[in-house]
C-alpha positions in Angstrom: -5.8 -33.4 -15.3 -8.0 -30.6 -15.8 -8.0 -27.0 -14.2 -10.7 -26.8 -11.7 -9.3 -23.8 -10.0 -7.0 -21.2 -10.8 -4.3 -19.4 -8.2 -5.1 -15.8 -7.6 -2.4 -12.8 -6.3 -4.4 -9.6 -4.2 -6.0 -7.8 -6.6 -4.7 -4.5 -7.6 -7.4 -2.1 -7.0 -7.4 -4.1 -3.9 -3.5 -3.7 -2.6 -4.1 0.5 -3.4 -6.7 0.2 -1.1 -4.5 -1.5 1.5 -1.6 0.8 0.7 -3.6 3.7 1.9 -5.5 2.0 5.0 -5.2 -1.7 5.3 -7.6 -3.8 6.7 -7.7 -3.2 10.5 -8.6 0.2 9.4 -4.4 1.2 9.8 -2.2 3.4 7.5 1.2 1.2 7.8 4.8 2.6 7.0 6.9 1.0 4.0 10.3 0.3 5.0 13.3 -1.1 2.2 14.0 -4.4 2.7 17.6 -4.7 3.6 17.7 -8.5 2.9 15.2 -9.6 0.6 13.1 -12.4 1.0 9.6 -11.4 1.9 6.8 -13.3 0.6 5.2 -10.6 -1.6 1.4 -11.2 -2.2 0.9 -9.0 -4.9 3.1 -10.4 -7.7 3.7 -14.0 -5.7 7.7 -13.7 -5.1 9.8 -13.1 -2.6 11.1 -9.4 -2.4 14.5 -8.7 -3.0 17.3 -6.2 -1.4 16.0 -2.8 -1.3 13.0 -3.2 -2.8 10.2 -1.0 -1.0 7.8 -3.0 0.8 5.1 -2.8 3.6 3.3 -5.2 5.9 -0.5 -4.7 5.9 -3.8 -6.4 7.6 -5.4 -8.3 5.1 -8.7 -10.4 5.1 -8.3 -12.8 2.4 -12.3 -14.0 2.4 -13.3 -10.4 2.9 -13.7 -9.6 -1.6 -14.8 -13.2 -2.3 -17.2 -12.9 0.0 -18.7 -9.6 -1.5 -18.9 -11.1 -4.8 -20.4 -14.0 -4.1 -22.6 -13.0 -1.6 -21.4 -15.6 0.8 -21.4 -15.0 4.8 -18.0 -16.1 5.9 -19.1 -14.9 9.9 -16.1 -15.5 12.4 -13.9 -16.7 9.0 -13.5 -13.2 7.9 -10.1 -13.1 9.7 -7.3 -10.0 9.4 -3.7 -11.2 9.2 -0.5 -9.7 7.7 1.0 -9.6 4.4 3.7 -8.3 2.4 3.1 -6.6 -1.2 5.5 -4.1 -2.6 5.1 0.2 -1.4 4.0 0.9 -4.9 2.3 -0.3 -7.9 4.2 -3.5 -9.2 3.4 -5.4 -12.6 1.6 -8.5 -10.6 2.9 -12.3 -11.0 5.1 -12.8 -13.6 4.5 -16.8 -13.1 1.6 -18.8 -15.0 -1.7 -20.4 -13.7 -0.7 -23.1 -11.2 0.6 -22.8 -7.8 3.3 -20.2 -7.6 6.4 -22.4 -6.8 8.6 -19.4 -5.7 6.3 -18.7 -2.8 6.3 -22.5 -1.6 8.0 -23.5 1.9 8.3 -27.2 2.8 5.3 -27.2 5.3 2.0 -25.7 3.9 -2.0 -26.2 4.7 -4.2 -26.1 2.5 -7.3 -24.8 3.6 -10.8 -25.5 2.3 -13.8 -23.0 2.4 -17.5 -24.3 1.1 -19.5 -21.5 -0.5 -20.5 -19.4 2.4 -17.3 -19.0 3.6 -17.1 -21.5 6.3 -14.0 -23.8 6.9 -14.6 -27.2 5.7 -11.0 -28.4 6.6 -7.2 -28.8 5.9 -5.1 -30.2 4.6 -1.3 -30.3 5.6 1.8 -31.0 3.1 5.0 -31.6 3.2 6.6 -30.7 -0.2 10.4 -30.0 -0.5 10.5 -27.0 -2.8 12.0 -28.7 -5.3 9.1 -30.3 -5.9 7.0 -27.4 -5.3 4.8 -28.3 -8.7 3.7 -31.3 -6.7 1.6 -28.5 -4.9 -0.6 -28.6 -8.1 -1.8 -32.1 -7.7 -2.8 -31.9 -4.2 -5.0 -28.5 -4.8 -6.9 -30.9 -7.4 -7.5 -33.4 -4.9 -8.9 -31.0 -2.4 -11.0 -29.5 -5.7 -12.0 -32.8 -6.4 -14.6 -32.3 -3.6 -17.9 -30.0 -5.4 -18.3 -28.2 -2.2 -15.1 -26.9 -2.1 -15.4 -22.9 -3.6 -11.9 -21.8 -2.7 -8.5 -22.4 -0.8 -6.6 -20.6 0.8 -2.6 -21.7 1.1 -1.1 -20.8 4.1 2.0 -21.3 5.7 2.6 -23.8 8.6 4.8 -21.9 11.2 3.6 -18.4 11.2 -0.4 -19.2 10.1 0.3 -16.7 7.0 -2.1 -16.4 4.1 0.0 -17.0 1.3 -2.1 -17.2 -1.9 -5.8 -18.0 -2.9 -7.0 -20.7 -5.3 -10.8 -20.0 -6.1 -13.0 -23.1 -8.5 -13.1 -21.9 -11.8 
């Protein structure tokens, strides 16, 4: 099957932006994490024990919308994120869907090229079979007005990673 799209982490000159003022406009504390386990959007992992960390507002359609020119209106929504307190060396995983991130229940949600919501698409993927993940972001590609999706996860509505068409 061929790569129609390819899986994107926050940009870096993005998350120093959002270290110093995320983007509700808020300068946020970073904390240790005493247990590990946060879903880290800047190098797609979960975090481990001690490792600094900080929770930030992010608007995932807010850069693709500025390169593209597109108009996303009331779909340029804030929500929070983890990344690391500092500087980290980005995803160490390849091109497809970052595995380490999944959870069982996921949506997969479809935005046309101005930004607008063109619909969802739940799964239900144990994550030992997280790969699977691949094959239903190439059906959801398969449709030409599809320009990006964002994964996001079921119980808490978090944006999880970005897939943009190639």
């Amino acid at each position: 099957m061929t790569t129609t799209y390819e899986v994107r982490a926050i940009d870096p000159a993005v998350l120093k932006r959002l270290r110093e003022r995320d983007d509700a406009g808020r300068t946020r504390t970073p904390l240790t994490d005493p247990e590990g386990g946060a879903p880290l959007r800047c190098c797609l992992r979960h975090s481990e024990a001690g490792e600094r960390i900080v929770l930030v507002s992010y608007a995932p359609l807010r850069r693709w919308a500025a390169e593209t020119d597109a108009e996303p209106g009331p779909y340029d929504e804030c929500g929070p994120v983890f990344v690391h307190a500092e500087e980290c060396d980005g995803p160490a995983s390849g091109p497809g869907y970052p595995a380490e991130l999944h959870g069982a229940r996921r949506v997969l949600r479809a935005y046309d090229g101005r930004g607008h919501i063109l619909g969802g698409r739940l799964i239900e993927i144990p994550k030992e079979r997280a790969a699977e993940v691949d094959d239903a972001l190439h059906e959801v590609f398969a449709d030409p007005a599809v320009a990006l999706v964002h994964v996001r996860a079921v119980e808490f509505g978090c944006f999880m990673v970005e897939a943009r068409r190639r």
